[in-house]
C-alpha positions in Angstrom: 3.5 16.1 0.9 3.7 12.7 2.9 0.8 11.7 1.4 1.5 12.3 -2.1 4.4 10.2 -1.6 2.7 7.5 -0.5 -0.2 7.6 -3.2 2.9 7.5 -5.4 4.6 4.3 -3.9 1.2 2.7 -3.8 0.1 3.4 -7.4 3.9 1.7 -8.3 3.3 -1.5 -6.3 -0.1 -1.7 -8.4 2.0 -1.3 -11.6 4.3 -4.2 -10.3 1.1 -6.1 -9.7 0.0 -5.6 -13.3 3.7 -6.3 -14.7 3.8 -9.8 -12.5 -0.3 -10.5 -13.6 1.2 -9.8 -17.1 4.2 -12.2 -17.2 2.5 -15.3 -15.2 0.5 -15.9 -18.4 3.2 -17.4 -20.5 5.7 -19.0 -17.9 6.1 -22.8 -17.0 4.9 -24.0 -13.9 7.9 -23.6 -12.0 8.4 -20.0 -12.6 4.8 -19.6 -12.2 5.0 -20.3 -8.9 7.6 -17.9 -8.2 5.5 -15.2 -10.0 2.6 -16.3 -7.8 4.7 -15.5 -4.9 5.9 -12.3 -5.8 2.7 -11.0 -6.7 1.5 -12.1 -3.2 4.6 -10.2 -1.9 3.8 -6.8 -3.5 0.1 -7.4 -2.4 0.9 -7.8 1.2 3.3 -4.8 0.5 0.5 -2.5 -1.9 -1.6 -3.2 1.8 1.1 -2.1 4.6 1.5 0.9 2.6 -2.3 1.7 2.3 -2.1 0.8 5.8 0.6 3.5 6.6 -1.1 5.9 5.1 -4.1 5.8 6.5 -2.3 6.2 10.1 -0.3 8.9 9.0 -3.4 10.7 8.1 -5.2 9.9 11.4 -2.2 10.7 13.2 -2.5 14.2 11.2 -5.8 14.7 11.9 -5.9 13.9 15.1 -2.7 16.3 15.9 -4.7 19.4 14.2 -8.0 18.3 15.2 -8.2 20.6 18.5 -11.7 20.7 18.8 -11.5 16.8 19.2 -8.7 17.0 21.3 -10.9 19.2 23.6 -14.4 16.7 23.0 -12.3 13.4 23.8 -9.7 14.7 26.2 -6.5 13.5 24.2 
């Protein structure tokens, strides 16, 4: 369930992306700037969120994983 919410959040950052990608094309310098920064901003938060998401599922895995609890001694 976690995980779907995630995919969800990172599939609407990527629409954000494409929105921003979208409006920098006809803006003056200026504002293009701005848009250059905020579509840095939802990059570097498109990737914390990928990165979340893979922990949580490592974190998963490794809780249910008893057979690699035993091999590893966790």
């Amino acid at each position: 369930m976690e995980l779907k919410l995630y995919n969800q959040e990172i599939k609407m950052l990527e629409r954000k992306i494409e929105r921003l990608r979208e409006g920098i094309n006809s803006e003056n310098e200026q504002d293009l700037n701005n848009k250059l920064c905020e579509l840095d901003e939802v990059k570097r938060a498109k990737e914390l969120k990928k990165m979340e998401l893979y922990y949580q599922a490592m974190l998963k895995l490794k809780a249910t994983d008893f057979e690699s609890q035993v091999k590893f001694k966790i």
